[in-house]
N, C-alpha and C positions, 0 to 999 in steps of 0.2 A: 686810418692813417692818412694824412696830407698830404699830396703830393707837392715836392716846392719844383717848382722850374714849367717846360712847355709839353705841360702832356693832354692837354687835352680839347676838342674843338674850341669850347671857351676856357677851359684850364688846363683839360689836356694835353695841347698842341704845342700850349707852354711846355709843356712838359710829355667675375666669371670670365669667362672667354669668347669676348665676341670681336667679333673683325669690325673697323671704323669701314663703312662702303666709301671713304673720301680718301681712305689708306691701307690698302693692300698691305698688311704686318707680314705676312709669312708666304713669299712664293711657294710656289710648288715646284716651280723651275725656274733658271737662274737668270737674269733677263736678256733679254739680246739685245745690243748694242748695238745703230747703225755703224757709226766709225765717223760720219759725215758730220759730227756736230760742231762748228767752230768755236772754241771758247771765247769769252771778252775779255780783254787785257789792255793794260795802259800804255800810250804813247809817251816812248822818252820819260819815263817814270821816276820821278824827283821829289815826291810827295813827304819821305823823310825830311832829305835834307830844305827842301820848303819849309816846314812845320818846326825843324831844330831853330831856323834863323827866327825865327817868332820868341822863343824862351824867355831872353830877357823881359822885353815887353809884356808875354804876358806874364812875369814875373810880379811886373809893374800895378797891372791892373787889379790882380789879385790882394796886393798888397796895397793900394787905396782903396778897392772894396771894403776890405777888412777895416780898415780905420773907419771908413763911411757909418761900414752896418756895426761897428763896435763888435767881431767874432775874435773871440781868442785866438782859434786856431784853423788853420785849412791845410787841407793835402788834396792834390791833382795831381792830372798823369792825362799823357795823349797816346792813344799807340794808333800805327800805321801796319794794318793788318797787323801779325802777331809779334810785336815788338814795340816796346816801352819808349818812344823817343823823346818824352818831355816828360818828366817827374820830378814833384818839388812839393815841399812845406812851406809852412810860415807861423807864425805863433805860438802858441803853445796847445795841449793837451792835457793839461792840470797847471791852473793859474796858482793855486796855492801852494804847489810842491817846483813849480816854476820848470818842469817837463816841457822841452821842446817836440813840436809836432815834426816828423818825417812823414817820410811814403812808405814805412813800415810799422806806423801810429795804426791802432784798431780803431775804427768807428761804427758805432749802429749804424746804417743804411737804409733802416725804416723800410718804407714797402719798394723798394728796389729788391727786396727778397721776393717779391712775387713772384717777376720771371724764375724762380729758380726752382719757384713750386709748380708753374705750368711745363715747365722744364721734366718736372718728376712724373706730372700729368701723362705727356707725351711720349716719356720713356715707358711709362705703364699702358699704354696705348701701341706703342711699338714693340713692346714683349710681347701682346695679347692678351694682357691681364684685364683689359679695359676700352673701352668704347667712350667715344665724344658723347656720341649720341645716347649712351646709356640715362634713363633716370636715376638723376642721386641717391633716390631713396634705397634703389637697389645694392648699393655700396653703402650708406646710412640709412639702420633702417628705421631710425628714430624722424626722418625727414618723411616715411612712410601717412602720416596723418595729418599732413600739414594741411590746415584751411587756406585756399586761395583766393583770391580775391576776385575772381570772375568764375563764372560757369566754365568758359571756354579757355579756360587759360589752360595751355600747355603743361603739364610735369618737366618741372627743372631738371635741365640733364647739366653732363659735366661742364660741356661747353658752355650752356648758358653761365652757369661757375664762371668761368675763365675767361670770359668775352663781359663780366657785371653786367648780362642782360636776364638776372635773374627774377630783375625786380625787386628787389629789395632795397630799401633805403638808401641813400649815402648815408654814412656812420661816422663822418668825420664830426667832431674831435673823440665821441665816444669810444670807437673801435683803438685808437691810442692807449686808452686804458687799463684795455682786456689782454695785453699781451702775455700776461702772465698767469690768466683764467686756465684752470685747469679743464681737460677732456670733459669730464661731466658735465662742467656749467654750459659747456658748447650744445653739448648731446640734448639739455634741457631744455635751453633755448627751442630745439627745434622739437622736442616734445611738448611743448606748451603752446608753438606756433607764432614763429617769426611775422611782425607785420610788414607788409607792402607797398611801396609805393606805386609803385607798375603789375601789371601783369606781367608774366616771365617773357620772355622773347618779345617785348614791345619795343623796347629803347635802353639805351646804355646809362646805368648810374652806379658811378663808383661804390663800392663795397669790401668793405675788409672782412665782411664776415661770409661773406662770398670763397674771400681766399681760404681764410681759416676750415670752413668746410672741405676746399678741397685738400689742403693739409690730411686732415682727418681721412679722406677717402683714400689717399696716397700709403697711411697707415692701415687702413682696413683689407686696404688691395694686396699690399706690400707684407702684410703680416710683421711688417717692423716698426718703430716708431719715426711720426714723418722726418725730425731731423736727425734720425740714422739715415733711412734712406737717402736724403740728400746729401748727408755727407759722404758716405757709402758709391753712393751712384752717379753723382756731379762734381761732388768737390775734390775729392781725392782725384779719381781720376784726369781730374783737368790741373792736379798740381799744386790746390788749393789750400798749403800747409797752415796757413794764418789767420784762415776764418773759420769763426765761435758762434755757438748758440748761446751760451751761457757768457755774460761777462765776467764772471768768476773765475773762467778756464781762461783768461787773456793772461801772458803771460807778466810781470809787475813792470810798470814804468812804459807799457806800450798802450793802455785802456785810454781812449780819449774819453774825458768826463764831459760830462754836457753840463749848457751855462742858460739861465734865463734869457729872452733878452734886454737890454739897457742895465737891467741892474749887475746880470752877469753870477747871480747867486747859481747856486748850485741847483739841478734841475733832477730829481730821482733818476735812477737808473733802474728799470725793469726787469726781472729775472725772466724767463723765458718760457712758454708754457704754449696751450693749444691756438695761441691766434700768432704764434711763431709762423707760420704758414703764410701770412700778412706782413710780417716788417721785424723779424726775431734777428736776422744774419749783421753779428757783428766784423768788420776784415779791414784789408787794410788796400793800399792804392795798389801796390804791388801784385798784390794777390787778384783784386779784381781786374787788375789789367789782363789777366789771364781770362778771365772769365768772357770781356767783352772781347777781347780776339778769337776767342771759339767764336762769338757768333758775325763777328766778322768773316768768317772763314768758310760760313754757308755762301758766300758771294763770289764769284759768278757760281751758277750751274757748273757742272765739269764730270768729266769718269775717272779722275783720281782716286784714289783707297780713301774709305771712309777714314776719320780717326778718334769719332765717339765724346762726349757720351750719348748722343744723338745724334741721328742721322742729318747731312745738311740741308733735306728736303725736310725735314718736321725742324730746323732752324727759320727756314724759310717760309714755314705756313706759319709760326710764332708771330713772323712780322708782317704779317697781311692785314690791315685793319677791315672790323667789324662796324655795323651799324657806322657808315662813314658819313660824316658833315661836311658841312662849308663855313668854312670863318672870313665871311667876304669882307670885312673892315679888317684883315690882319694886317701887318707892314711887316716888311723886311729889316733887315741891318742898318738900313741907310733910314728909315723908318718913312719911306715911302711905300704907297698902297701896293699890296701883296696878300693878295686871297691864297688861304692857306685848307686844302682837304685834309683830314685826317680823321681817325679814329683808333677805337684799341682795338687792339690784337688779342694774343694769349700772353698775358704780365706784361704790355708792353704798348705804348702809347708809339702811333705810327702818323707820320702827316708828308705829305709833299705842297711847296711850296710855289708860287706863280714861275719861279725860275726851274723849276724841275730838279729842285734841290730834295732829294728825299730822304728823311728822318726817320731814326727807331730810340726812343729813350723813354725814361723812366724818371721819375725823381721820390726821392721820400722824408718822410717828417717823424719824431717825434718829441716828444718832451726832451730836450737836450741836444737835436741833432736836426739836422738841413743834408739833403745829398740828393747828386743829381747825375744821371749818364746821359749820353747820346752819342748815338754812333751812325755815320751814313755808308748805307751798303754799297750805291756806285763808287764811292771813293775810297772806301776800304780804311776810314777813320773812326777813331773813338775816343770821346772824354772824357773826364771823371772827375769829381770833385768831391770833398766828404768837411764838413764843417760842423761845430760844437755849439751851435747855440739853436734852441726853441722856434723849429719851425721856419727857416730862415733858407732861402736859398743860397750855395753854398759858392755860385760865382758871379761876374758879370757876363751873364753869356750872350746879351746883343753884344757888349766891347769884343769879346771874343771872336763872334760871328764877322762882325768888321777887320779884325783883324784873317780869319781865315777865306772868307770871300769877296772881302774887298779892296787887299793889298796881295795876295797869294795866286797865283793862276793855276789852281785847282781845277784836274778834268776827270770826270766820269772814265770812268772805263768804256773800251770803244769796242761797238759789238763785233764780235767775230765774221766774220766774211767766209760761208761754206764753200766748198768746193763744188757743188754742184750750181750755184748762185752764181761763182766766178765761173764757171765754163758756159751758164747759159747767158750770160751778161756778153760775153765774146760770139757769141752766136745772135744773139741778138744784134751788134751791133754788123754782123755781118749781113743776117736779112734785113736789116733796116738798108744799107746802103749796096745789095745786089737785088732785093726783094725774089730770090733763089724759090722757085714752087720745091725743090726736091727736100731743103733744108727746111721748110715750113713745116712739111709732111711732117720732122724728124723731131722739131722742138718745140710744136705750139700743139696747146692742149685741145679737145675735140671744139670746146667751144670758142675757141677764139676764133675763126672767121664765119660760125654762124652769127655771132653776136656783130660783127663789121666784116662785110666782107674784101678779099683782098683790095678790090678798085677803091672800096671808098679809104681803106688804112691808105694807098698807096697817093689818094688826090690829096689828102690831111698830108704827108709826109712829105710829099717833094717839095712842096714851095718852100719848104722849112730849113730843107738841104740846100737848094739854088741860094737862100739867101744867108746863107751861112756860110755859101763856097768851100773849097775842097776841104773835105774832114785833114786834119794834120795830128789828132791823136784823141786816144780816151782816156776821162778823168777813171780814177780810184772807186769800186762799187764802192757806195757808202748806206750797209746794211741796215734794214727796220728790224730784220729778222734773220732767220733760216733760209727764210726763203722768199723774201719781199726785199727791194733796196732801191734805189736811185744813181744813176753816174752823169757826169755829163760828157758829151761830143765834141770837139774842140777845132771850130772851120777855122777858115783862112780872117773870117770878117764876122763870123756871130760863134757863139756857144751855145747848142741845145742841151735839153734838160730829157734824158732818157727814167724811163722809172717801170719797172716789170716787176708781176707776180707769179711764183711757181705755185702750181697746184699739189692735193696731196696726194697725187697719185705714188706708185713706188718708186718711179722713174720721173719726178718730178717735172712738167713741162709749163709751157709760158702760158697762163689762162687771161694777163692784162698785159699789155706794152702801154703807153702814153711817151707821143715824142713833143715835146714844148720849145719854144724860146724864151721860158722867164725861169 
């Protein structure tokens, strides 16, 4: 299945019972909480009504894309954490019965269903039914003979699955095809012995038969078929009344038909079968707005109540990428140079940008359809676009990106500031300006004045005070972490730059100070 939009380095970026040792499934006791952890949250938080003033305009764009790329039909949506603030159509969804498209239109989504099958992965992983690290073949035992292509290559486990570091070909446009293949032809495949392009854990290439396997293993684990379990386990409970496996099941007058493109002819529509696991989920914008705010909803860290169908720590290793590159000739919005990191994740194309702009999306393709998400975890946004024609991306998302980071003052969430951080930060600036032996004793760590002893911190520090003249107040700790930050000093005639690290001991104490003037 084709991915349309930025997932990847070069296309990417566009677009039994065993315990995981990287995931503790089942305490034995309940965990203990310091109490100390500050959460990150937004200043003066305006990020909605930002993004509403936007609407018309991108109404605008959307609707000369379309005439541009000749697409019947489009439906988008923006949510701001868990709320819809921007949703709209344009076109239509059946050019011959002349069907206007909404945000309540169903469209295939092509492999944007994959997140929802690592989704299932994870949950299977989180019950204890399953391990990352298991080999496949132990959950397929038909994958038990496969010939590899080195001596030393690895047994594919699930992760390799879910990371396309299985080695196995890209399968685009062929894997498009199979959507409707039934179980057996799958199971055959890998009794006859899939061929390899990589050895398994060498390097990342896209694979839909990749996903499709783990469809299948999700079924064999689960004892149900894989989209029961999903519907069952993700969709329902996240509210999901309007997405289908089957386009048959779409209710009449809401099925977006898919169109070639230029000529616009009608494009088959695929019934649903074992490589549903890859790009089966047909839904509508409404619905998936629902979807992408769960996993907006892993962001920040926090001790709030979970509220499922996943934990928000296995949302959060979802979006970690794997096998990571460098796309050094990328450009930004403004289409000046902009080295862009990224790689996949579990169903999910991950990248940060020269601006510290950090991405999680997905796009998908098939014969009749173009769709694409992305959502950024510091700013607690999500997009969504779904479009009817062959392959075809479904917006203009540099126009967009211009519009949301180059006219909009979008900020990151700003890190929490701990309580033990703010109390040594006020301690600190007290031995900084009495240099007190008794308060040293109380707040720096064993090695801080083996490492500099007092005389030399104190011959570095005073010329820095003299010429900065009488401290008159301190700037705002502005935190790295928990337990690392910077503030500044504010004299009569200079400002110093103060910057300390706590150690991990229980009682965290000062093991760095640096006092500066720049």
């Amino acid at each position: 299945m084709k991915i349309i939009g930025a997932l990847s380095i070069s296309a990417l970026l566009l677009f039994g019972c065993k315990n995981d040792p990287e995931m503790p499934l089942v305490p034995t006791a309940p965990m203990a909480i310091s109490g100390n952890f500050a959460t990150d949250s937004f200043d003066g938080d305006d990020r909605a009504a930002q993004i509403r003033s936007l609407a018309p305009r991108l109404h605008e764009l959307f609707e000369t894309y379309a005439r541009e790329k000749n697409i019947p039909g489009i439906a988008y949506g923006i949510v701001v954490d868990g709320q819809l603030v921007v949703d709209s159509a344009l076109g239509v969804i059946d050019r011959e019965a002349g069907i206007a498209a909404t945000t309540t239109s169903a469209f295939r989504i092509a492999s944007m269903t994959k997140s929802f099958t690592a989704m299932g992965i994870m949950k299977l992983v989180e019950d204890g039914k399953l391990s990352l690290h298991d080999p496949a073949a132990d959950h397929i035992p038909e994958m038990a003979g496969i010939p590899y292509p080195t001596s030393d290559s690895p047994p594919i486990t699930v992760e390799h699955l879910l990371t396309m570091t299985a080695g196995f070909p890209e399968d685009n446009p062929w894997g498009d095809r199979q959507l409707d293949e039934s179980v057996e032809m799958l199971k055959t495949l890998m009794r006859e012995g899939p061929s390899f392009s990589n050895p398994p854990a060498h390097t990342f290439e896209y694979s839909n038969t990749g996903y499709a396997l783990l469809g299948l293993i999700i079924s064999n684990v689960s004892g149900r078929p894989y989209q029961e379990y999903i519907t069952r386990e993700i969709l329902q409970p996240l509210g999901m009344q309007e997405t289908y496996w089957e386009f048959e099941e779409v209710p009449e007058g809401r099925l977006a038909l898919g169109y070639a493109p230029d000529s616009l002819t009608r494009a088959p529509i695929l019934h649903d079968g074992s490589f549903g696991a890859m790009g089966g989920l047909i839904t509508t914008i409404e619905d998936f707005s629902r979807y992408v705010s769960f996993h907006l909803s892993a962001w920040p860290p926090r001790s709030d109540p979970e509220s499922g169908p996943v934990k928000r720590s296995t949302l959060r290793k979802m979006h970690q990428p794997q096998y990571a590159g460098l796309a050094a000739n990328a450009k930004d919005w403004n289409n000046e140079p902009c080295p862009v990191v990224g790689g996949y994740g579990y169903g999910l194309g991950i990248s940060e940008n020269c601006h510290g702009t950090r991405r999680v999306s997905h796009g998908g393709a098939l014969p009749g359809f173009g769709s694409n998400y992305v959502f950024y975890p510091d700013l607690g946004i999500g997009l969504m676009a779904f479009c009817n024609v062959t392959y075809t991306s479904p917006w203009p998302y540099r126009e967009i990106e211009k519009l949301l980071f180059g006219e909009l003052d979008l900020q990151p969430r700003q890190t929490g500031v701990s309580e033990i951080l703010e109390t040594r930060q006020a301690q600190a600036v007290e031995w900084i300006l009495e240099g007190d032996a008794s308060l040293a004793n109380e707040i720096m760590a064993e090695n801080f004045f083996p490492d500099e002893d007092r005389e030399r911190r104190m011959e570095r520090i005073r010329p820095l005070l003299e010429a900065a003249g009488p401290i008159l107040g301190t700037g705002r700790m502005e935190p790295r972490n928990q337990l690392r930050g910077g503030f500044d000093l504010y004299g009569a005639r200079d400002t110093l730059r103060v910057f300390i690290t706590l150690s991990p001991e229980p009682d965290p104490k000062i093991q760095y100070l640096e006092v500066s003037n720049e």
